[in-house]
Every structure is written in C-alpha cells, then in structure tokens.
N, C-alpha and C positions, 0 to 999 in steps of 0.2 A: 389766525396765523398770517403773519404778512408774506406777500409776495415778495421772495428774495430767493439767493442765493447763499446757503452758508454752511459751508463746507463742514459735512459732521466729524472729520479725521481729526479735526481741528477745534471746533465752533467758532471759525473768523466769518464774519457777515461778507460778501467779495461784491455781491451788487443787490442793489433794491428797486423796484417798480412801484409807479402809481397805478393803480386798478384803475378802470378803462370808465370814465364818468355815462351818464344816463342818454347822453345826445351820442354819443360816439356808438354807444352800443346801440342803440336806434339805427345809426348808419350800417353799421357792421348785418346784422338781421334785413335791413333793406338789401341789401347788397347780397346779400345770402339770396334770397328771394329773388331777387333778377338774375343769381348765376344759376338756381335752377332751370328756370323758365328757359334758357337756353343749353344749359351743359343733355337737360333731361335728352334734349336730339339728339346729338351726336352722337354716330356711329362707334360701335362696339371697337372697333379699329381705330379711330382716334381715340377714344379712354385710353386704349393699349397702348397706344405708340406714348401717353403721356404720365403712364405709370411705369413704363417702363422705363421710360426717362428720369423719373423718379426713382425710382431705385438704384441705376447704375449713378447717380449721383450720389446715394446713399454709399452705394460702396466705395466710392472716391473718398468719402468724409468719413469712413471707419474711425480711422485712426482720432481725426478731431472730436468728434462726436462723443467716441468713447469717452475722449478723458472728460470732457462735461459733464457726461451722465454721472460718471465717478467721483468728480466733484463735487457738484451736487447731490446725490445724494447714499455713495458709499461705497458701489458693488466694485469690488475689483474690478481693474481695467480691463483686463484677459476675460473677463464675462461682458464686460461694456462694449466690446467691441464682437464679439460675439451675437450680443444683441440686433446688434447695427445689421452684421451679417445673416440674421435671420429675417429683420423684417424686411429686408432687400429680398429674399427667397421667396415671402409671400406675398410681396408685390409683382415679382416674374410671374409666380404663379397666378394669382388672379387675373393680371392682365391677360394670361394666355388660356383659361378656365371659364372666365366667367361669360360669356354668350354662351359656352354651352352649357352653364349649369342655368341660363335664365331662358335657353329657348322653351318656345311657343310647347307646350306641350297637347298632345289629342286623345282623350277619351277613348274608351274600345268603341268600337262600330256601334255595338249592338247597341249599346245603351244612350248613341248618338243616338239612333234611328227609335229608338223606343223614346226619345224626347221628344221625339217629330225635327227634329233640326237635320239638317242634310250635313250641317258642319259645325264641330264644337271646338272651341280652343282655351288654352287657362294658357294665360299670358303673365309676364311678370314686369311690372312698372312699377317705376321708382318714387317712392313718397316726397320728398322733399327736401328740405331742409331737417338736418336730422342731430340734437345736441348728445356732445358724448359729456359724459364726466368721467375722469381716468387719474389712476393715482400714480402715487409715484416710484412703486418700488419695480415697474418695468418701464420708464418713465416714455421708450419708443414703441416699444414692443405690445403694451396693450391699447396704444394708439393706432398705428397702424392697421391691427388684425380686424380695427373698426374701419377706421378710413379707407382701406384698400377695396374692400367689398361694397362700401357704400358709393365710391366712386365712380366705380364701376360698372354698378347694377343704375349710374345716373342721378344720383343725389348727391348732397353737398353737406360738408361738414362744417360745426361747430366746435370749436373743443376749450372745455374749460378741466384745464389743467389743475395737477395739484399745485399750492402755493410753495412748495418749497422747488419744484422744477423748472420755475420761468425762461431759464433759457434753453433748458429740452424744446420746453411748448413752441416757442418764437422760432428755433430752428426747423420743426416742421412745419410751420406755414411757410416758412422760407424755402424750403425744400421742394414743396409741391408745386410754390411761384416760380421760382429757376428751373422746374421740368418743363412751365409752359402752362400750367393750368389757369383758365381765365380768373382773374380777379371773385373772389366769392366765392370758390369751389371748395378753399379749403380755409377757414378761417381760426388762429387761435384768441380767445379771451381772456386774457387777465383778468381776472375779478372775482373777488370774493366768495365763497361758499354763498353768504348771504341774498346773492346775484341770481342764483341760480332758478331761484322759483318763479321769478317774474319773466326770464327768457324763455320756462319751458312753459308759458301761460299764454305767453306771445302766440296765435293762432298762427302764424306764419311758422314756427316751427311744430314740425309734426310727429317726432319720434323721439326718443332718448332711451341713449343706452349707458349703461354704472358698472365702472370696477373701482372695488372700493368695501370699506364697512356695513355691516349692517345694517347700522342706524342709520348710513347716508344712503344705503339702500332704499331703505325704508321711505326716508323724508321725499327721495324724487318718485318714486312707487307711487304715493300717497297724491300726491302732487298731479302727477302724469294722469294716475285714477281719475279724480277728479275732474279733469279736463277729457276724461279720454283721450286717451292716448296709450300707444304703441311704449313697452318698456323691455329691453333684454338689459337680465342685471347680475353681474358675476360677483359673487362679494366671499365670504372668508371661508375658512377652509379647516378640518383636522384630520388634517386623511390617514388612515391605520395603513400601516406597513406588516402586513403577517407573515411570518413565517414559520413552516411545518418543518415536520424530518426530515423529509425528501429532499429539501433545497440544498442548493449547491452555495453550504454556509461563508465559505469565502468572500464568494459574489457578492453575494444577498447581505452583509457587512460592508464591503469596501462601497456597493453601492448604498447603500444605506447613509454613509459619510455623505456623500454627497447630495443626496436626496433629501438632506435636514441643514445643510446648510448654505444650497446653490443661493446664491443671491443673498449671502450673510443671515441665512434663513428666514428671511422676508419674503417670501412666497406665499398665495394663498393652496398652492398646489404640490410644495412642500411635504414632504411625509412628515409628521409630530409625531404618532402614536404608533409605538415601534410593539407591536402582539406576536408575542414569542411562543413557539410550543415548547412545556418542560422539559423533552425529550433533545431537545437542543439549545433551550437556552441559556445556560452557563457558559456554552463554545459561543454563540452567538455574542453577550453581552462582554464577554474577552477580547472577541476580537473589534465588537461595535466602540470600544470601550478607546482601545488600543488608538485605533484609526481616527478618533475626534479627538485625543490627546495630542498627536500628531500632527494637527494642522497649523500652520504658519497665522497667526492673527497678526495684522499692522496694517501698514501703510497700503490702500489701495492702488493706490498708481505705483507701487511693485509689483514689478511683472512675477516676484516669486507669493503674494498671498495669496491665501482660499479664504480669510475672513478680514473684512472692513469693518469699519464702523457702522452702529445703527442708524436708522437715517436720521433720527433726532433725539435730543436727549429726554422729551416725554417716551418717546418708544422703548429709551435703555428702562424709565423707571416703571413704566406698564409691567415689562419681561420680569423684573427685577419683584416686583411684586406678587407674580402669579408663583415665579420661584420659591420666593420668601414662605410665603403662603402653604404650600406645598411644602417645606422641610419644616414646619413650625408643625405641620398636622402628621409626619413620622416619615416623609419620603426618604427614600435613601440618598445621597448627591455621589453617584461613578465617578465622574469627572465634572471641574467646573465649578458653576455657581459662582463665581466670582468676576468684579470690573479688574481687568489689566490697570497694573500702574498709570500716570501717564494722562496728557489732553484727549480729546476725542471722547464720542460717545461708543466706544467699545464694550465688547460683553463676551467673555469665553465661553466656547463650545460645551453645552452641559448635559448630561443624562442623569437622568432623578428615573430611580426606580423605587420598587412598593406604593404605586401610586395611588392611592383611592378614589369612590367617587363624591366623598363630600370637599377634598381639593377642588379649587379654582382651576386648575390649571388640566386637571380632568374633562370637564363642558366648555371653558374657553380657549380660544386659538390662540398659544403661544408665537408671537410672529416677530421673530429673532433664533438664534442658532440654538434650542433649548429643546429636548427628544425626551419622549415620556417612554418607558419601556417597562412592561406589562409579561405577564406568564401565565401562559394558559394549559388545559389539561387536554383538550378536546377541537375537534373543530368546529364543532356546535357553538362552544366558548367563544372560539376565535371571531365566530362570525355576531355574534350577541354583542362581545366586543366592538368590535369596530365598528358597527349601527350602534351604538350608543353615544350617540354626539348629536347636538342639532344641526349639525352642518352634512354637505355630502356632494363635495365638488366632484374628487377623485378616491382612488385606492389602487395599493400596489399587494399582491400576491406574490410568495412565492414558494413552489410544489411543482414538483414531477411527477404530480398523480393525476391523471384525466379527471376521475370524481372528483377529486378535490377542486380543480379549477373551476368545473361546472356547476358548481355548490356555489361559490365563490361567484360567480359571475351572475349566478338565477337570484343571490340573496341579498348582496353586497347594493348596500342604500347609497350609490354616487353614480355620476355622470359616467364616471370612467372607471374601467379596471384595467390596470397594467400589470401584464401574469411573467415574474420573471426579469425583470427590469422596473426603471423609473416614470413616474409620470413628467411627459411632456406633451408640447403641443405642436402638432402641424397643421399647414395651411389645409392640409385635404380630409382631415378628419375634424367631428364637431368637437365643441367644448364647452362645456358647460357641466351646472351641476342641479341639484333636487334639494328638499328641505329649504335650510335658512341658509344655501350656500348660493342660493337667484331660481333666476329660470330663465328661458331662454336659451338659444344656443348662437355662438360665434363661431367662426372659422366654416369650412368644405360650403357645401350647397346649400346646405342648414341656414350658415349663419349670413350668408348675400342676400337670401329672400325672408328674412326674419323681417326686414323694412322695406319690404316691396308691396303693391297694394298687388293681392294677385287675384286676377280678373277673371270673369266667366265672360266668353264670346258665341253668343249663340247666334246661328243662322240658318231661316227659318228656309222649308223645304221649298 
C-alpha cells in the first residue's frame, strides 16, 4: 500500500509521501536513543507538565484533526472528534496517575526479613526506545493509549503508522513537539510494512507493541521472539453480544445498533455476533432489525451520519465476500447486504441470520457494519456460543439475573465483559484480550508497566 492520503467517500488520492530512506531512519533511531538516555531522568512532574500540554493542545485541534481522521479514512466527523476528545482525557489522566501507578512498591516485612534483607523494593524503569505499529481505523486513539503511558513511565516512542493515515501519524509527532517534548521523545515513521523487521531488530529498540491483524500480529511476534523481546499485541476481535429474557429488550437493541456499527463497524471491539435467547428473539431481531434500517449512510463530514465509508475498497470487497459467502451457504439477509449507489467505498448496515458454522463469516471477523445474529435455547448454549470463535478480545451480556451474569463472567473466553451495556475503553481499566485476539494489556496500571524493566532492589542487613 502506498503512503497516502485518499479519501474513501470518494476514492480521490489528496496527498502522497516518500517513505523515509535507510540513512534517515538510522538518524531517526539515533535520535530515539539519545532522547532516552535523557527524557529517562526527568521528573514525574515534568512528563506531566508536558503531556498535559499535550493534550490541552489536543483539544484546541478537535475540530481540525477530526475532519483529517475523517478524511482519511471514513469515521464520521461527530465520532472524529470525539476521538480527539478522548485521547486528550487520557493524557490528563496519565499525566496526573502515573508516578502513582509506578511508585517504588515493598514486600510484607516478613518475607523482607526471611530474605535476610533489612530492605526490599520492586521498582519500575523504563525500557527504552519502544516501536508501536498501529492501524488505522482509530488512527489517534490507539496511538495515544500507547504513547501516553510510555511517555510517562520515561521511554520514547516510535510509531509506524498505517499507510493510508500519514497525516494522522505527522500530526502526532507534531503535537507532542509543540507541547515541548525534546526532539526524539516522540517520533513518527513513514515507511513501509516491509521496514518494519529490520527497526524492531535494531538492538537500540527494545520493545514493540501491534494493533492491527493477525497475520501482522503474528510477523512482529515472530520477529520480536526471535530477538527477544518485549511484545503487547491487540489484534482482531468477534465479540458475542448475548441476550436473555430478563433484559431490558429496548436497550439491549438500540444499543446493539450502535455497538455493530461505531466506527462504520471497523472496530476490533465491535460486537459482530448478536446470541439471542428464543424466548425473546423475534421482539429482539424486530427491533435490532428496525434500528440498522434506520441509519443515515453518506457523507462523513455530515454532522447528520452514523455510517461512512469503508476505509478502503479491499476492505468493501473482504466484507462483501464473507457476505457473499454466507447467503450462498442459506443465511437469511434482515437488512442490507448491499453497495449504495454512488462513489465511495460504502456498504449498508446488514444482519444475516441462520448463520452456520461452516460460513466464513461464522470463524472470521467481519470488520465493516455487517451483524451475525444467532438463537439460542439455553444459557449453556449461549455461552458454548459465544466461546466459539478464535478470537476473545471482549463481550457484552445482557440479563437481570445475578447467576446469569456470574456464569457469564466465570466462562466467557475474553478480556472483557460488559453486563448491560457496550464495550468500551478507559484510561483506568486494562484492555486487552486471550486466544488469537493478542496478549498483553494496554491502558490502567497494567498497561504503563507492560514496558517497564521491573526491578528487585535488595538491601542487605
């Protein structure tokens, strides 16, 4: 893919970049390396003062910012700036969290004193120079939740962006320069996927972390193994949406709309897999059904859409396939299944029911606005369900039954369960998932010391 700009509403090319040649990126990783060696000192109180400078910049450029991201690559603007406004939230936060999620921590007495040591401490220091690779369908937002903590905890980033965001990527190293952060704190890469093996091979970098595919999960995994090294890696996602009798079916629908198609359904965190109990879902699938017919598709940078375009036209004929696929082997199509008239890589809101599992679209993550929706008899069902996937970022539940939910929470193969609502993320809770959805965790205290070297300090009696 080249490094460009081109606007999927459309498919007009707006700007193109040279990838960064082999002397340049030499410099860039030099330069990395000497602004550890110094950012690593300074006080917890300057990081702050300069991420938090950071951010209130961030919210200055809302409005700019947004329309880029949107531009490039699709999300309505009213979500683009939204974004903006979130990763400002956990840069406040980190700046004002993080010495106390990295202080000195001490052992119980006893077991000091049973070591013979008078004094023990686990300390948390920062590794280094640390490569992200980050995609594009939260083109700030899952930059940030890295950079903000790595910044902080005194390391320095690299970030090689996805090739269709280059002027997302360029505005955050701009961003973090205009708060003040020394030259090298925060650097972005232009450059090829191809690039990527020989920077994380680079003994001067020491960590790396992937949101992103499988497979490219996999290649920097392999990679990083290899070398030894440090990997936290978030990659794809079919998270089951269940719901029982008990739920409050209104809700549990209207949020449902949303939950399958935030971010023109390009989420890895996304609900896909809508597990219904048959005692509610024909009201369920009426009203799921209703509420995705209902949405405004077009023009991103209308402030009235809830669906843009895919972010590229391989992704429209991916979706378009898995579809395909799926009504050839007897799915039902509620709504949808069809491209809107018209430019742009667009794709309407669709639910395919009777779904099987020798469908494609059953084992693979549909990643566009397309909802598989399933009926079940039992909760045993429900939960055999929804662990049937190889992936296991997150999961959403919903039931007004205490056992139910603690069923649900003891059995449920993901990172997360959200009982009653949608999955999202904050700065203060972790995130991550199990299976072939990574490992590793980002965000709260978790995800600041995932890349910290954390140290045993013993001192003898």
């Amino acid at each position: 893919m080249p490094i460009a700009t081109v606007n999927p509403a459309n498919g007009e090319t707006l700007k193109t970049y040279d990838a960064l040649g082999a002397e340049e990126i030499e410099r860039r990783l030099a330069t990395a390396e000497a602004a550890f060696r110094t950012h690593r000192s300074t006080s917890f109180a300057e990081r702050a003062r300069l991420l938090h400078k950071a951010a209130d910049l961030l919210e200055e450029d809302q409005q700019e910012i947004g329309r880029v991201m949107t531009t490039e690559m699709g999300k309505p603007v009213k979500q683009a700036r939204a974004e903006a406004a979130k990763c400002a939230k956990a840069m406040h936060w980190y700046a004002d969290h993080a010495e106390g999620l990295l202080a000195d921590e001490e052992p119980a007495e006893a077991d000091v004193k049973d070591s013979g040591a008078s004094r023990v401490l686990v300390r948390y220091r920062p590794l280094g120079p640390v490569l992200a690779v980050m995609p594009w369908n939260f083109p700030l937002w899952q930059v940030i939740r890295f950079a903000a903590p790595a910044l902080m905890a005194g390391s320095v980033g690299l970030l090689k962006h996805a090739s269709n965001v280059p002027q997302t990527a360029l505005y955050l190293e701009d961003l973090f320069r205009r708060a003040g952060f020394p030259e090298g704190c925060f650097q972005t890469l232009l450059i090829g996927s191809g690039a990527v093996e020989d920077i994380l091979r680079d003994p001067r970098v020491k960590a790396a972390t992937l949101t992103g595919s499988e497979p490219a999960g996999r290649a920097v995994a392999s990679v990083a193994g290899d070398e030894v090294k440090k990997t936290v890696l978030e990659l794809g996602g079919s998270d089951p949406y269940v719901v029982m009798p008990s739920a409050d079916l209104d809700r549990a629908a209207k949020t449902a709309v949303t939950a399958r198609v935030q971010n023109n359904g390009q989420s890895c965190i996304a609900a896909k897999r809508f597990i219904v109990h048959t005692d509610v879902f024909d009201a369920f699938a009426e009203r799921f059904t209703a509420g995705m017919k209902a949405l405004k598709v077009g023009d991103p940078l209308d402030e009235d859409t809830d669906v843009g375009p895919l972010s590229t036209e391989q992704g429209r004929s991916d979706l378009e396939e898995l579809v395909d696929d799926a009504v050839e082997a007897g799915a039902t199509v509620l709504c949808g299944a069809e491209r809107p008239d018209g430019p742009g890589w667009y794709y309407a809101p669709t639910i395919l029911a009777d779904v099987t599992p020798e469908m494609r679209i059953h084992q693979e993550e549909a990643f566009g606005p397309v909802a598989t929706l399933y009926r079940v008899a039992d909760l045993d069902e429900a939960v055999a369900l929804a662990n049937d996937t190889p992936f296991g970022l997150s999961s959403n539940v919903w039931t007004r039954d205490g056992a139910e939910v603690d069923r649900f929470v003891r059995d449920l193969e993901a990172g997360g369960v959200f009982v009653n609502g949608m999955t999202a993320s904050h700065p203060a809770f972790p995130f991550g998932g199990v299976k072939r959805s990574g490992y590793g965790r980002e965000l709260s205290g978790h995800g600041i010391r995932e890349f910290c070297n954390i140290t045993t300090v013993w001192h003898g009696a």
